[in-house]
C-alpha positions in Angstrom: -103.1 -15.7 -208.7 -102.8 -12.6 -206.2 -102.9 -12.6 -203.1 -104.2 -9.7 -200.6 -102.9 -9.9 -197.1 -105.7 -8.5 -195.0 -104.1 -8.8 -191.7 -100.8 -7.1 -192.2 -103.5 -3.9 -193.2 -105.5 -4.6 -190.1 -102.5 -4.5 -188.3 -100.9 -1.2 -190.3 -104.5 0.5 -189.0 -104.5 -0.8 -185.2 -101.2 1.4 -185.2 -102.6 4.7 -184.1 -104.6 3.2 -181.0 -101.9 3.7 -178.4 -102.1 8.2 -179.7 -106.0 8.6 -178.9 -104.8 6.3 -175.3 -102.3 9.7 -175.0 -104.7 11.9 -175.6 -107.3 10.7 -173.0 -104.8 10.4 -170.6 -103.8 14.1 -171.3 -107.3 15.4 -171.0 -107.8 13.5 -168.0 -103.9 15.0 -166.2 -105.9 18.6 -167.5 -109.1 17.5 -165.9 -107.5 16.7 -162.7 -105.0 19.5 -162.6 -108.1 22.1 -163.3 -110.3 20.2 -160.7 -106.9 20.4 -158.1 -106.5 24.1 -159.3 -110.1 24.9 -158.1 -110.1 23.0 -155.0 -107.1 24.9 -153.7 -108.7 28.4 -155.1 -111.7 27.6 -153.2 -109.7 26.2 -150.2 -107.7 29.5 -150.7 -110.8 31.6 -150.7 -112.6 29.8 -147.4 -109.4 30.4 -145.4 -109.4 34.4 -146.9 -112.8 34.4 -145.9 -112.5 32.6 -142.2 -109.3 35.1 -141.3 -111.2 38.4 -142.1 -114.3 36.7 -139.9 -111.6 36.0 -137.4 -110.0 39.5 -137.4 -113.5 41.6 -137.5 -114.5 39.1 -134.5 -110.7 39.9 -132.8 -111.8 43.9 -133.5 -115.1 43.7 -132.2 -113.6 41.6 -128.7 -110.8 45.0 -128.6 -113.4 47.5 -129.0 -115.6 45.7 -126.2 -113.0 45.3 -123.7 -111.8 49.1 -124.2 -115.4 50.2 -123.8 -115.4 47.6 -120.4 -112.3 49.1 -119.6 -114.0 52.9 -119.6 -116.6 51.8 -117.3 -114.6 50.2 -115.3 -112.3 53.0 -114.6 -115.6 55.4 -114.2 -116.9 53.1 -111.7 -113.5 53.1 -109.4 -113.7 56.7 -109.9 -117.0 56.8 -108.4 -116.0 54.5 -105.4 -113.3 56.9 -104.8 -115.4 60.1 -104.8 -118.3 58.4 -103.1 -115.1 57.5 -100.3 -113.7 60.6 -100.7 -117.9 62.1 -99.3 -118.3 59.5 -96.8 -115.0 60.8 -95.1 -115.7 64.2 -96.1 -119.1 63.6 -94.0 -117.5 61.7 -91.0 -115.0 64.6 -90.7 -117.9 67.3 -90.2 -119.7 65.3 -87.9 -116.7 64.3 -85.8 -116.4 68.2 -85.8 -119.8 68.9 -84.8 -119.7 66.7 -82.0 -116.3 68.5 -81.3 -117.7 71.9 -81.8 -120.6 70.8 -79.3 -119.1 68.9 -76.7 -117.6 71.7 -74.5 -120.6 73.7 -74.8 -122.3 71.1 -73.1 -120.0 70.0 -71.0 -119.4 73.5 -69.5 -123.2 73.8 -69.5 -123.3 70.2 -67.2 -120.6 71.2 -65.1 -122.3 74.7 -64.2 -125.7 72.5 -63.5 -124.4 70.7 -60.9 -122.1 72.9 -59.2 -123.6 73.1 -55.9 -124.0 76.4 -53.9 -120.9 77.5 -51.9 -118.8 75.5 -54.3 -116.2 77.7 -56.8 -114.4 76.1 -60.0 -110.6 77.5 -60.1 -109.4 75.6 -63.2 -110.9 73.3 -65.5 -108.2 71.1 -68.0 -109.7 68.8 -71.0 -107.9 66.3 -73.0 -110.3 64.8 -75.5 -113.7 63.6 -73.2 -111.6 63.4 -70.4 -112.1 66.5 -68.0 -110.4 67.4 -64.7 -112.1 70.3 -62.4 -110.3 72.1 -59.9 -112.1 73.9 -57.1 -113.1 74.8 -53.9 -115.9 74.1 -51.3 -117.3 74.8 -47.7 -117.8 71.4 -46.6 -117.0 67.5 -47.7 -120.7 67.5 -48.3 -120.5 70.5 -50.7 -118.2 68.1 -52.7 -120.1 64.8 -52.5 -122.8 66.7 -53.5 -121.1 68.0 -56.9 -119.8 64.5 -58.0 -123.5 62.7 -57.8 -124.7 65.3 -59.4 -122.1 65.0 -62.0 -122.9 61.5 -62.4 -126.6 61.8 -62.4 -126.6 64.2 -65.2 -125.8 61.2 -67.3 -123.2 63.2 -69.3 -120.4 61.8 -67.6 -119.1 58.2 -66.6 -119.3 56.3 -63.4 -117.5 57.1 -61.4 -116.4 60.7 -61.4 -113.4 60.1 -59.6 -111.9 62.7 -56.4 -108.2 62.9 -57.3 -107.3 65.0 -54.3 -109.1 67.2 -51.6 -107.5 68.9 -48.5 -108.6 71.4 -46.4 -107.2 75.3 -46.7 -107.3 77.2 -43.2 -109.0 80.1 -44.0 -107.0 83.8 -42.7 -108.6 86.7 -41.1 -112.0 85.4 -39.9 -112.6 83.6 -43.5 -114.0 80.3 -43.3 -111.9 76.9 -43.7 -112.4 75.6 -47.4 -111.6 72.3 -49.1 -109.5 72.4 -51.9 -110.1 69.3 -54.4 -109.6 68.0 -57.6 -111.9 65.6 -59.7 -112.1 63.7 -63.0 -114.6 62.8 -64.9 -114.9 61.5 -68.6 -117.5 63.6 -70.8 -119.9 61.3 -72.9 -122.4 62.7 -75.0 -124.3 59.5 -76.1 -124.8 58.9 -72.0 -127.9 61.4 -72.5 -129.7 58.0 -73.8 -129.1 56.1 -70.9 -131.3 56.0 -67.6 -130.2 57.0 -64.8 -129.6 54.2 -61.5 -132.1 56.5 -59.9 -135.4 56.4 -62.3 -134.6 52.6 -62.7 -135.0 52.2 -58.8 -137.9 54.3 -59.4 -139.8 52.5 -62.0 -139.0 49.3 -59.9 -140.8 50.1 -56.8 -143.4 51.5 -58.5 -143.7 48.1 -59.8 -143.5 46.1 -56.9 -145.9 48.1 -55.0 -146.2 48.7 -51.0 -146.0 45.1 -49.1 -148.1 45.0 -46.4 
């Protein structure tokens, strides 16, 4: 009688089970490897792509602050020349004022010289002016100072530094010699004189009866 044994051939064919387990686990290391391989390609890439962003961005900021820069330098140019005028134009005013002052000062002084009165010497330094001279009387003198100081052109008070009398020789009169002192103001044209105030305020107040 023969005997087949069927399990030893079941057994003989189960053999090859543990090749086909290699296999899949080969294609599934390949799988994972590609799928790793494109992640860090594409990771690769994103990072190419945020660095270039970055650095056009980084340009772009360079070019801005060089063109913020330009102005910025134009501008401080243009304070400096617009300085640079505004002196300019303080300078040839101060001038102008310079250039007129005498002219009106000499022009003041020769408007209230009284009569019988003589300037010998007249010394300036800046606004400040001191006039020396002669005169017939005390009154002559008095006289020549209120006018000084009503012409509004020059400070209160106009000061008498010195005045002496000079005997006169050979029949010529006695005469006062004096010096005075006065500070020259050219804006003092817009004040009102003591005199017009008093004016204005009587008119005002009227006659009392």
């Amino acid at each position: 009688m023969i005997r087949i044994n069927l399990v030893a051939g079941e057994r003989k064919a189960a053999k090859p089970a543990p090749m086909a387990l290699a296999q899949k686990m080969t294609v599934i290391g390949s799988l994972i490897l590609v799928l790793a391989a494109v992640g860090i390609g594409w990771r690769y890439w994103a990072l190419g792509q945020m660095a270039a962003t970055a650095e056009r961005e980084l340009a772009e900021a360079q070019r801005e602050e060089q063109r913020l820069a330009e102005i910025l330098r134009q501008v401080q140019q243009f304070e400096g020349r617009r300085e640079q005028l505004q002196q300019r134009a303080t300078l040839i005013d101060e001038l102008r004022r310079g250039q007129t002052a005498p002219v009106h000062m000499i022009d003041q002084v020769s408007l209230a010289l009284p009569e019988m009165t003589w300037i010998t010497e007249m010394r300036q330094e800046g606004f400040d002016l001191t006039i020396d001279g002669r005169c017939l009387s005390l009154t002559s003198l008095s006289d020549f100072v209120g006018n000084l100081e009503a012409s509004r052109y020059f400070k209160r008070p106009v000061e008498i530094l010195t005045s002496e009398v000079v005997p006169g020789t050979q029949g010529a009169p006695d005469t006062i010699r004096f010096t005075i002192r006065g500070s020259f103001q050219m804006a003092g044209i817009e004040a009102t004189p003591p005199a017009a105030e008093a004016g204005r305020a009587a008119k005002k107040g009227g006659p009392r009866g």
